[in-house]
Every structure is written in structure tokens, then in C-alpha cells.
N, C-alpha and C positions, 0 to 999 in steps of 0.2 A: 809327440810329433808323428807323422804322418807321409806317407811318399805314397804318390799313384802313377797309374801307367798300364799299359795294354798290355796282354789284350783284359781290360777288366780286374786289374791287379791293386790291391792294398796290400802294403807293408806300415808296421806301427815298429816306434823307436824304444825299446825297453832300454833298461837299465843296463852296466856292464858294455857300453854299446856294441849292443847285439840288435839287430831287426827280427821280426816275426812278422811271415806271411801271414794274412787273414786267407781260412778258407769258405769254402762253401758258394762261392762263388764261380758258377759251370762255366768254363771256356768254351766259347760258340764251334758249333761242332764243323759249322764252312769250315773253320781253320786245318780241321783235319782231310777235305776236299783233296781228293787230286787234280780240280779246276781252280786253276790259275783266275778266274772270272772270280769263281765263288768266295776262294784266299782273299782277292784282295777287297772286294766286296766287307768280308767280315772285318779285315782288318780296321778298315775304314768306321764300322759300327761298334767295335767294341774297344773303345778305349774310357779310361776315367777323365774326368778333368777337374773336377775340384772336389771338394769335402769342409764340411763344419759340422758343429755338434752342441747338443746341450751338457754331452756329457759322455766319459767314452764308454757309458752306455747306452747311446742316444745319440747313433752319428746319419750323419747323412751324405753321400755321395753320387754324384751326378756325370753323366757323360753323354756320347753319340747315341742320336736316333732315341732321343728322349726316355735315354737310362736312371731311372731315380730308384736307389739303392738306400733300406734301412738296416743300421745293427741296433739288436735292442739287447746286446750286452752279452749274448749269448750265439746268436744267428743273423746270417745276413738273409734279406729278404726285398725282392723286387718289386716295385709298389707300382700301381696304375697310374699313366701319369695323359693329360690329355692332349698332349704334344709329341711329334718321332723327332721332331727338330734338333739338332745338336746343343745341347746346353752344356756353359760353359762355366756356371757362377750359381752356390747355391751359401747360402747366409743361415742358420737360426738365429732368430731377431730373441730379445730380451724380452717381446711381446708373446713370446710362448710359439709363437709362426715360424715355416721355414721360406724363404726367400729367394727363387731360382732365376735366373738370366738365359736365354737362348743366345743363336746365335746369329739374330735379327734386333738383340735390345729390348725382347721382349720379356715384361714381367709376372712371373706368378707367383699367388701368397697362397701357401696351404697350411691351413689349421686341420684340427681333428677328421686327418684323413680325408680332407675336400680341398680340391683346387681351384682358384682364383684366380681370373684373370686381371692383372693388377693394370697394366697398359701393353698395348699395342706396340710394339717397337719394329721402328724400319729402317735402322742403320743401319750403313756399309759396316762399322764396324763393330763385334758384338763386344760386351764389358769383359777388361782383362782381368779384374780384380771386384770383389764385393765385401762390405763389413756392416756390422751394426755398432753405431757410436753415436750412443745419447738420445736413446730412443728412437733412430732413426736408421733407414738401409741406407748406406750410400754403395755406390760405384762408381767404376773410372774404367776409359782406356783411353789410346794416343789423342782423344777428339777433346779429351774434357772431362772434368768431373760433375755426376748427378745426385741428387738425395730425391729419397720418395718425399713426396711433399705433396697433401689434402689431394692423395691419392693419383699423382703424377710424379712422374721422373723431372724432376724440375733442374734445370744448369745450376751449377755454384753460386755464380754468383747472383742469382735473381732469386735466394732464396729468401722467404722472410723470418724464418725461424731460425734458421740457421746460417747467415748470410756469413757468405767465404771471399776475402778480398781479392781484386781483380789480379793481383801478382799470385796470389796463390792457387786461384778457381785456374789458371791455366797449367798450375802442374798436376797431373794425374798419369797413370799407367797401374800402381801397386797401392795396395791399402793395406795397411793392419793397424790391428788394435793392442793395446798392452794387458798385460793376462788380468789385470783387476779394469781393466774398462774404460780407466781413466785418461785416457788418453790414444789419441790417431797419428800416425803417421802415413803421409801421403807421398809418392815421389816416381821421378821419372824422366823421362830424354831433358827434360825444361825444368830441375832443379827437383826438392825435397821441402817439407814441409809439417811444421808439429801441431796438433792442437793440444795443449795442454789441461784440456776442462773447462777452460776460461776463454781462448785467443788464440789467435794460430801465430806462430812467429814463422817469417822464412828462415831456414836454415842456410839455404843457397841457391843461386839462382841460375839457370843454362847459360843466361842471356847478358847476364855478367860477364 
């Protein structure tokens, strides 16, 4: 397990529960400013907001001002990234790609160190949550849940590969997956929601 947070901060959950700060990672030096201008400037830029991994030699981490952060098991290391945007949601896909969100909805796919611009996104609101389940990136925030789909953010329910029934395609806000893959859960202001490999059952529903 994993906990992020500013300015730039990872902490990982070992054994005996005890946490361990991850270093190497420089705190922006504004913070040390005696400009109140420049303090809150940085503060604003150097936060984390999310993490995935293939492996916790092979993690990824993402935050303000288009921060994309690699550990390859030993160091952390700050990667080029083609956006300063706020990103909020970054995925490694089961396709060997890492899968990032801003905080316009917009999508990039980066394989061996090249980024892709996957779609154009212009929502008010950016994606609170991201997973990969079944070949597939999805995401969700308060508006709706999306899956990439023949290389668009396609709604739930108009999906054709993966079509999500109209009581369930309206609960989104959090995603995760179960540690062998096999299964999603989805859920938020408007009920909870499983898919088990096969079907999605509602669990519950807001509007009940």
C-alpha cells in the first residue's frame, strides 16, 4: 500500500505496520522562499495525486504541473512529460502502457518512453479515479463512468465491448480492481457496483 501527498511525498506500508518514506525525491526549493507569492505558488505545484505500478519495482506517480515520477526499484526519477497540466490519474494497463488523466479529461498513453496523445478531453470535471479491467482503461468521476474504446473515452453505457447497464453506467466516482484482476468494483454518491468477470450485479443503489 501506498499514501501520497505534498509537498511531493511517498510513503509505502511495510510489514509490522510501520510506513517508510520513499526519498530522493527534492522538495521545491520556493518552499523554502521567504515570498509568501513564491510559498504558495510551489505549494500549489508540488503535490502527488495518484500512483500505479507494474511492480513495486516499476511504479509510477503523477501530480501538479505535469509531474510524472518513475521508481525503477532503486531511485526515483522525473520523466519528460508533454503536458505542465495538473494530472490527476495515472493506470499501468496490462498492455505493458502507462495511462495518465489531466485535469481537463484529457488522455495520454505512454509506452517505451514516448507519449501519446490518446484524446483531447474538455471537461469541467477531471477523472477521480482510473483502473485497468479486462483489457481495458476505464475511469470515472461525479459525471459518469468511461472505458477507452477503438481509441476514444467512450460513456458506459454505449460501450460495445463492454456494455455497462444503464442503472450501473450511472454509478461512478472510485474504481478498483481485486489484486488477481478478476474482478471491479465501482461506486459512489449514486450506489456501488461489482463486475465479477462475467456481469456486473448492483450491490445498491442511491436512488433506492
Amino acid at each position: 500500500m501506498y499514501a501520497l501527498g505534498s509537498p511531493l511525498r511517498i510513503f509505502e506500508r511495510l510489514p509490522r505496520q510501520t510506513w517508510k518514506e520513499h526519498t530522493g525525491i527534492p522538495i521545491p526549493s520556493e518552499l523554502r522562499s521567504r515570498s509568501d507569492k513564491l510559498i504558495t505558488k510551489a505549494i500549489g505545484n508540488s503535490g502527488f495525486n495518484d500512483l500505479s505500478g507494474f511492480s513495486g519495482n516499476d511504479l509510477y506517480a503523477v501530480g501538479d504541473a505535469g509531474a510524472v515520477w518513475h521508481f525503477n526499484g532503486t531511485a526515483w526519477e522525473k520523466l519528460p512529460f508533454p503536458s505542465d497540466r495538473k494530472l490527476y490519474t495515472v493506470t499501468c494497463g496490462g498492455d505493458g502502457c502507462v495511462y495518465i488523466t489531466d485535469i481537463t479529461g484529457t488522455v495520454w498513453k505512454g509506452c517505451h518512453g514516448a507519449w501519446e496523445l490518446v484524446e483531447q478531453g474538455h471537461q469541467t470535471l477531471p477523472y477521480a479515479d482510473a483502473a485497468w479491467f479486462q483489457d481495458t482503461l476505464w475511469c470515472a468521476n461525479d459525471d459518469g463512468m468511461r472505458a477507452l474504446e477503438n481509441n476514444r473515452m467512450v460513456a458506459a453505457h454505449l460501450l460495445e465491448k463492454h456494455a455497462v447497464p444503464d442503472a450501473v453506467a450511472r454509478i461512478s466516482h472510485c474504481i478498483d480492481v481485486s489484486p488477481d484482476g478478476k474482478k471491479m468494483l465501482v461506486c459512489g454518491g449514486q450506489g456501488a457496483a461489482l463486475h465479477d468477470g462475467l456481469a456486473w450485479q448492483l450491490l445498491f443503489s442511491g436512488n433506492e
